[in-house]
Chimera marker file (.cmm) of the C-alpha trace (Angstrom):
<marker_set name="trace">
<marker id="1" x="0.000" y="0.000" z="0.000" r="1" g="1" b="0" radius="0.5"/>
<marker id="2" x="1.449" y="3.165" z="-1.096" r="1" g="1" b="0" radius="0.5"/>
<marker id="3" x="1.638" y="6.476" z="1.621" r="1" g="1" b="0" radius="0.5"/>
<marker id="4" x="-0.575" y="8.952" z="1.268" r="1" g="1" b="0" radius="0.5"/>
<marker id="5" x="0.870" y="12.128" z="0.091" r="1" g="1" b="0" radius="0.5"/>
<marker id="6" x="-0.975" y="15.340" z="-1.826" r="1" g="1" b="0" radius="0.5"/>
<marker id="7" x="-0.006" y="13.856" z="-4.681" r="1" g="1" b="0" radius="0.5"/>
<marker id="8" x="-1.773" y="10.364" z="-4.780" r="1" g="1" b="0" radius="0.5"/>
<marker id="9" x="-5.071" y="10.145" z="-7.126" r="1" g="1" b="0" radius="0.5"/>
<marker id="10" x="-7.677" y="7.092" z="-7.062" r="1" g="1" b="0" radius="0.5"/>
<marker id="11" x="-10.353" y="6.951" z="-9.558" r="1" g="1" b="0" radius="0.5"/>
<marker id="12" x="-12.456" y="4.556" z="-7.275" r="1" g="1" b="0" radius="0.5"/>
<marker id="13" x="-16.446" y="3.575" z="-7.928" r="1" g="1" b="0" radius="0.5"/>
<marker id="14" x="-16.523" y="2.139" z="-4.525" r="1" g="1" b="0" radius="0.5"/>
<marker id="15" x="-16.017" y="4.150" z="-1.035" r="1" g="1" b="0" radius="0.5"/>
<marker id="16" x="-13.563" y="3.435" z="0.718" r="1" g="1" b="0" radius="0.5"/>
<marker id="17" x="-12.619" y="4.175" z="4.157" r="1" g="1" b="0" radius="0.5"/>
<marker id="18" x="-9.114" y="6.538" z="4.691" r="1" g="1" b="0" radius="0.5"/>
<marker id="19" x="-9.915" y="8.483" z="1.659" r="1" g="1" b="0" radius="0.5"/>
<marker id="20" x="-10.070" y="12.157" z="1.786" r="1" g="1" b="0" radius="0.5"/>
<marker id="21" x="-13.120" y="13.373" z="-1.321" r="1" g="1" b="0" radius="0.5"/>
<marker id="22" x="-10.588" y="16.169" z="-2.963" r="1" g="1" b="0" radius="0.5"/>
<marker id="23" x="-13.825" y="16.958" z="-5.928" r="1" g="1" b="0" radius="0.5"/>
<marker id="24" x="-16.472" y="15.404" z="-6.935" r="1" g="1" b="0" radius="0.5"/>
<marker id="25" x="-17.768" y="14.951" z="-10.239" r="1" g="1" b="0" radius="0.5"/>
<marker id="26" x="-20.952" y="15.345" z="-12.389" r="1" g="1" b="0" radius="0.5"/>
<marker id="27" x="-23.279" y="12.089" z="-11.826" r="1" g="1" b="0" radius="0.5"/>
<marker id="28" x="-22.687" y="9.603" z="-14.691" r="1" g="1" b="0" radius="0.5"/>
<marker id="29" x="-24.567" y="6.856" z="-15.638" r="1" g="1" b="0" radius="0.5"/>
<marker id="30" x="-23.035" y="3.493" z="-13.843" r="1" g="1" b="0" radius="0.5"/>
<marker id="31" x="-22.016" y="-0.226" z="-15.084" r="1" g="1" b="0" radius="0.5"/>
<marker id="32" x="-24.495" y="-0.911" z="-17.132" r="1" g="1" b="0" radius="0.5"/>
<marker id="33" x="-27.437" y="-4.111" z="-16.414" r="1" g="1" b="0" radius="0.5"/>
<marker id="34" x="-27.506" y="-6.297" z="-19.222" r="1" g="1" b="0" radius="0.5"/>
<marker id="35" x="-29.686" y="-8.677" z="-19.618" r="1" g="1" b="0" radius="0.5"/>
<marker id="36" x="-31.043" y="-10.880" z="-23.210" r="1" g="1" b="0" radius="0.5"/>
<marker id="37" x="-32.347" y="-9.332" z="-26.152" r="1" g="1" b="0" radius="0.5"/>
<marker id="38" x="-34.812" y="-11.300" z="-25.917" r="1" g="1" b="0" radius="0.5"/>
<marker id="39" x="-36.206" y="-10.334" z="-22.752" r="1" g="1" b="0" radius="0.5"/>
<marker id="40" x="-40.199" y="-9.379" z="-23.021" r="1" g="1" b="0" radius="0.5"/>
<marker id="41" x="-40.718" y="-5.775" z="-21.900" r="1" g="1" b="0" radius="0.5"/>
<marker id="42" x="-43.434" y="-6.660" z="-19.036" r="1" g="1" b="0" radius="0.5"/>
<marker id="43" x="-40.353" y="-8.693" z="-17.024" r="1" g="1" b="0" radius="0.5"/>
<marker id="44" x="-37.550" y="-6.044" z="-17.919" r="1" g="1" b="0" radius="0.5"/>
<marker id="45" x="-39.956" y="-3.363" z="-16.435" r="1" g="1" b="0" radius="0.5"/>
<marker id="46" x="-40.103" y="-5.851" z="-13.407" r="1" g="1" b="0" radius="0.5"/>
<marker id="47" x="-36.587" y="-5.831" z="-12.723" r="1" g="1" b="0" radius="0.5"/>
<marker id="48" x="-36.613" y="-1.930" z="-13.094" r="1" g="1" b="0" radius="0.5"/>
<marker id="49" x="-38.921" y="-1.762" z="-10.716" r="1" g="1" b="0" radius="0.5"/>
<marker id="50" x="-37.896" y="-4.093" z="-8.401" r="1" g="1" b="0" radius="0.5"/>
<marker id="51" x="-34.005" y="-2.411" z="-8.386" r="1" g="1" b="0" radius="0.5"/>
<marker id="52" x="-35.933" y="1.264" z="-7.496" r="1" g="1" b="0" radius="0.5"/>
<marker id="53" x="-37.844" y="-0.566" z="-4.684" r="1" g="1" b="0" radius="0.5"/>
<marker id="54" x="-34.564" y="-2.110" z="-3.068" r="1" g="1" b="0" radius="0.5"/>
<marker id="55" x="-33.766" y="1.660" z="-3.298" r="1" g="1" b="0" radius="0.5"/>
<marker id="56" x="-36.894" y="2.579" z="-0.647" r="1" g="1" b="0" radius="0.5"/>
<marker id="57" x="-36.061" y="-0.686" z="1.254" r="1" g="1" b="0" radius="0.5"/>
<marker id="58" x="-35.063" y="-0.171" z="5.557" r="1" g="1" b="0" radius="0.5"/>
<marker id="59" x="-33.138" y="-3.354" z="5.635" r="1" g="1" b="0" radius="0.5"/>
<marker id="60" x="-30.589" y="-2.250" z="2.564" r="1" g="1" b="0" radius="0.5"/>
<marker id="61" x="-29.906" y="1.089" z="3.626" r="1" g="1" b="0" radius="0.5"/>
<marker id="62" x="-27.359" y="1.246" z="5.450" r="1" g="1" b="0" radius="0.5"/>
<marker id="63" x="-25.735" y="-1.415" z="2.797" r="1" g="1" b="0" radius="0.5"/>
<marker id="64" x="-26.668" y="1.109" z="-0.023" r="1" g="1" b="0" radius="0.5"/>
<marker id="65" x="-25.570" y="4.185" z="2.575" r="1" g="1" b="0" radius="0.5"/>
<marker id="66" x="-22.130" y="2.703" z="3.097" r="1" g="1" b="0" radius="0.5"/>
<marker id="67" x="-21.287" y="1.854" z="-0.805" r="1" g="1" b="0" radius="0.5"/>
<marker id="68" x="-22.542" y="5.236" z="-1.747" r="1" g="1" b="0" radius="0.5"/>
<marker id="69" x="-25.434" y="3.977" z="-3.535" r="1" g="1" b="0" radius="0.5"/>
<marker id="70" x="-28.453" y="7.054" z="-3.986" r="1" g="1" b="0" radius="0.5"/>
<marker id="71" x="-30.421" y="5.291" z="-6.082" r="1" g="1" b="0" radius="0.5"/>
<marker id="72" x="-31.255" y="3.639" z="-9.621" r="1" g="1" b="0" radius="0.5"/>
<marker id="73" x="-32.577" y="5.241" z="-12.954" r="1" g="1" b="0" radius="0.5"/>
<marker id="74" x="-33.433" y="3.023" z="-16.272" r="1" g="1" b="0" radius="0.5"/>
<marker id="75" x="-30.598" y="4.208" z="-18.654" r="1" g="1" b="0" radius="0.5"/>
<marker id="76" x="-30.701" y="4.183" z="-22.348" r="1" g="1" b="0" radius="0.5"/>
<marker id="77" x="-27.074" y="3.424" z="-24.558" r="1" g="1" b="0" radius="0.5"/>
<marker id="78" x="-27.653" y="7.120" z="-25.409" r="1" g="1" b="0" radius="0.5"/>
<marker id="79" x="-26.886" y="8.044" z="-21.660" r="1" g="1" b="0" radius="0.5"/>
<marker id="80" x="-23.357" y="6.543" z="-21.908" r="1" g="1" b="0" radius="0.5"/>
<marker id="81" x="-21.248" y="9.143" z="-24.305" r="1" g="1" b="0" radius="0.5"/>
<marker id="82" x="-21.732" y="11.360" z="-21.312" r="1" g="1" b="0" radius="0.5"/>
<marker id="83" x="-18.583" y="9.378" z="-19.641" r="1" g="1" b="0" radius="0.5"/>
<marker id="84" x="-16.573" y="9.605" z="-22.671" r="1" g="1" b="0" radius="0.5"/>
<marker id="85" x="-16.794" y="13.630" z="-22.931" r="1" g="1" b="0" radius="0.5"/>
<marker id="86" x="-16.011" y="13.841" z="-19.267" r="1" g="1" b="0" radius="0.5"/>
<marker id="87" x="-13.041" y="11.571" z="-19.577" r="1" g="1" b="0" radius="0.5"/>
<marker id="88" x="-11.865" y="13.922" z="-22.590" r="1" g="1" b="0" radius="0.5"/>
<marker id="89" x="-13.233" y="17.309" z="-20.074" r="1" g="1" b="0" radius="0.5"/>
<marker id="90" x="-10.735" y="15.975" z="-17.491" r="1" g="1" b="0" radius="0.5"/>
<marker id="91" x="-7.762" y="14.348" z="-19.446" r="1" g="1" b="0" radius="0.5"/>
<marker id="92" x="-6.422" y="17.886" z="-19.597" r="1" g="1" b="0" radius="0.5"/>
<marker id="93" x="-6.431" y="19.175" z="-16.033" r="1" g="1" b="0" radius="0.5"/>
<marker id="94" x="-3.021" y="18.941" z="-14.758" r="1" g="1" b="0" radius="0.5"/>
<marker id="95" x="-2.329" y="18.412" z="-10.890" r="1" g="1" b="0" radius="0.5"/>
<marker id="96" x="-0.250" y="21.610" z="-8.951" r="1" g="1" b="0" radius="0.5"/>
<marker id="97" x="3.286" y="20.150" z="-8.374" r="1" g="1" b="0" radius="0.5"/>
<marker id="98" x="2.340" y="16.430" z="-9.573" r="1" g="1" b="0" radius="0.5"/>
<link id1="1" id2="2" r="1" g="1" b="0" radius="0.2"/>
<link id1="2" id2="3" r="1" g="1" b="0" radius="0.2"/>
<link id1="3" id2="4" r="1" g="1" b="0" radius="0.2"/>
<link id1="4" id2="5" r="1" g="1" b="0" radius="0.2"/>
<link id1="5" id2="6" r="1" g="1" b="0" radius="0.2"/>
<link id1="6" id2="7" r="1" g="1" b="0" radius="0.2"/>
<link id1="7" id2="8" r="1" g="1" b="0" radius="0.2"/>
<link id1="8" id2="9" r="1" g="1" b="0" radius="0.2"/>
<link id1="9" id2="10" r="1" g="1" b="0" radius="0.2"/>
<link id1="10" id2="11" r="1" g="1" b="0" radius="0.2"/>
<link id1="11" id2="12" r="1" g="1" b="0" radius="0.2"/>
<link id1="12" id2="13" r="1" g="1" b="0" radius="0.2"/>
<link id1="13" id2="14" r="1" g="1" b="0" radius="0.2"/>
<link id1="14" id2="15" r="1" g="1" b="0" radius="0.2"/>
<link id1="15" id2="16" r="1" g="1" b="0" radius="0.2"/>
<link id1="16" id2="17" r="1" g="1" b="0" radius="0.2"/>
<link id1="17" id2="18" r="1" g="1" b="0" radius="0.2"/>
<link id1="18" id2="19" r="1" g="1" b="0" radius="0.2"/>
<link id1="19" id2="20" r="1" g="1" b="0" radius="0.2"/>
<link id1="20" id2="21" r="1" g="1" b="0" radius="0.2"/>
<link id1="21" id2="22" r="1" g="1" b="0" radius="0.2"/>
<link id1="22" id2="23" r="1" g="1" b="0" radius="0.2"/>
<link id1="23" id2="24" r="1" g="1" b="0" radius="0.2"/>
<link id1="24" id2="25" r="1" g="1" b="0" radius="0.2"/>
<link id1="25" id2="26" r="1" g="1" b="0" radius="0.2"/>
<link id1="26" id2="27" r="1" g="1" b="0" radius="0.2"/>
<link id1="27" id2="28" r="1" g="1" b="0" radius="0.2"/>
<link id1="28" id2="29" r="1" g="1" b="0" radius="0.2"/>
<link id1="29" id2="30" r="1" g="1" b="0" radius="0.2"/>
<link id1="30" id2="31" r="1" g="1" b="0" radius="0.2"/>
<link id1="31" id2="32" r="1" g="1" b="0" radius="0.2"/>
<link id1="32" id2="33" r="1" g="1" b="0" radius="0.2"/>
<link id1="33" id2="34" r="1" g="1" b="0" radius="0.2"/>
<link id1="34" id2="35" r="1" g="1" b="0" radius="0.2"/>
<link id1="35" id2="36" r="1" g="1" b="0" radius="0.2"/>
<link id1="36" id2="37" r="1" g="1" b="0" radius="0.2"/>
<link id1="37" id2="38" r="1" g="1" b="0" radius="0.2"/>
<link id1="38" id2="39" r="1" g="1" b="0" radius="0.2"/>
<link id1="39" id2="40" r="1" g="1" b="0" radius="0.2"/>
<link id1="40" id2="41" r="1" g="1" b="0" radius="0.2"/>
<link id1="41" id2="42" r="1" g="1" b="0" radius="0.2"/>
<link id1="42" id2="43" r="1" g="1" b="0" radius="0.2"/>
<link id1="43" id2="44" r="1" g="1" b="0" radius="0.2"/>
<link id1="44" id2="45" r="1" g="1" b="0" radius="0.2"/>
<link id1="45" id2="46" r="1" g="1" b="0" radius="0.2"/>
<link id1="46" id2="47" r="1" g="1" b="0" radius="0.2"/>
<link id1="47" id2="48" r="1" g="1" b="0" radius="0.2"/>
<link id1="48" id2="49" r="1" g="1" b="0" radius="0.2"/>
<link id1="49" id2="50" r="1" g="1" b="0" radius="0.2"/>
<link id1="50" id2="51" r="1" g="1" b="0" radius="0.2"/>
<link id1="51" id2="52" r="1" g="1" b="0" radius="0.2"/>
<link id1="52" id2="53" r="1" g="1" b="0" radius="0.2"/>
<link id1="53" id2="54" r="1" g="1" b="0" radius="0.2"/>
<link id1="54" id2="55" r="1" g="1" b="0" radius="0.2"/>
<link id1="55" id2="56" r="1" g="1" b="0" radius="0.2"/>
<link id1="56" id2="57" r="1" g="1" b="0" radius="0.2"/>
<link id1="57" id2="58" r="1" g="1" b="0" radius="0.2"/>
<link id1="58" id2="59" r="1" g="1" b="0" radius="0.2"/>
<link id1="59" id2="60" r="1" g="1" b="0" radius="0.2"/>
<link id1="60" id2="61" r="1" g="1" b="0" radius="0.2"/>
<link id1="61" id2="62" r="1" g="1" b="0" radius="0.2"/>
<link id1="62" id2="63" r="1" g="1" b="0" radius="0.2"/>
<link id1="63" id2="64" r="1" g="1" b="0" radius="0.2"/>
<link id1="64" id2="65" r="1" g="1" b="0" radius="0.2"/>
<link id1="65" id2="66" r="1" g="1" b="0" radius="0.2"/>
<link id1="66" id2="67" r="1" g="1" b="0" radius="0.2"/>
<link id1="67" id2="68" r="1" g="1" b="0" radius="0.2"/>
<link id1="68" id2="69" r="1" g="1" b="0" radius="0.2"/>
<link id1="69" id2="70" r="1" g="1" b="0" radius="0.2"/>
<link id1="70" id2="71" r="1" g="1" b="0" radius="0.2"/>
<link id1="71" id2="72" r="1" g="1" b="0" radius="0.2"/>
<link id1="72" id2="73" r="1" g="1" b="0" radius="0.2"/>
<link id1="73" id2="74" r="1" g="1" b="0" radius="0.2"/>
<link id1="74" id2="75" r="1" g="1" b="0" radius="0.2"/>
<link id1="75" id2="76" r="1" g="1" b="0" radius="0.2"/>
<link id1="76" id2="77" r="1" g="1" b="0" radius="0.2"/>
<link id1="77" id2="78" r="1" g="1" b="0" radius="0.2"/>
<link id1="78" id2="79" r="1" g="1" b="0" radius="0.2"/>
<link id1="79" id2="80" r="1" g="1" b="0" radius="0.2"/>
<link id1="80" id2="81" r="1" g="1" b="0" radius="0.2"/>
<link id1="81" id2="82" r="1" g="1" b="0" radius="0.2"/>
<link id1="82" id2="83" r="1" g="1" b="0" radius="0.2"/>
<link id1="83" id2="84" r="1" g="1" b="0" radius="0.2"/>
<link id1="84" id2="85" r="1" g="1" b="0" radius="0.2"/>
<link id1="85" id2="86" r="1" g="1" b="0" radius="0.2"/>
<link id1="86" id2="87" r="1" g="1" b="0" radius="0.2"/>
<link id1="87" id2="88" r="1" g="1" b="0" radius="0.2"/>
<link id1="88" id2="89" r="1" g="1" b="0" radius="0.2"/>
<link id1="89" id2="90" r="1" g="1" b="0" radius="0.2"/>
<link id1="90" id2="91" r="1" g="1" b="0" radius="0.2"/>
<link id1="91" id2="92" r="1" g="1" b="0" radius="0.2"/>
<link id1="92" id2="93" r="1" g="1" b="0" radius="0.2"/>
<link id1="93" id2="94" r="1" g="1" b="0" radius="0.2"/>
<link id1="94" id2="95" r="1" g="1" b="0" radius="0.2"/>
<link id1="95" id2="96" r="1" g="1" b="0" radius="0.2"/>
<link id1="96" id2="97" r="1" g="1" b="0" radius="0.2"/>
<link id1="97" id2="98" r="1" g="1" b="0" radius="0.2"/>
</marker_set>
């Protein structure tokens, strides 16, 4: 494990304990949820509905607290360049004495 210094960065999509938040970015859509092709619309809108439940649920949220979790939000693959401009938005900021 490396020492913590001013300098160290961690791109990290979990939280993790020891870590001091230096900025936080614009919400971006997460991993995506992939299931078949083939699945019928009536269960797909199920499983939507049964991830923003779990969301609402006592028993998960200090679970969901704890990893930083806020919530869930259908996506569409239209959602996703989003990341890609922000990795570009970022790729040029340059850290003080790094």
């Amino acid at each position: 494990m490396s020492t913590a210094t001013p300098r160290n960065i961690a791109a990290i999509d979990a939280t993790n304990l020891g870590l001091r938040l230096l900025q936080r970015t614009a919400p971006t859509p997460g991993l995506p949820l992939i299931t078949s092709r083939h699945t019928p619309a009536a269960q797909l809108a199920t499983l939507q509905r049964l991830l923003a439940d779990s969301m609402r649920a006592p028993e998960l949220a200090h679970a969901l607290a704890a990893m930083g979790i806020q919530g869930f939000r259908p996506r569409r693959l239209a959602d996703y360049p989003l990341i890609r401009q922000q990795a570009q938005q970022h790729a040029a900021i340059v850290l003080a004495g790094a």
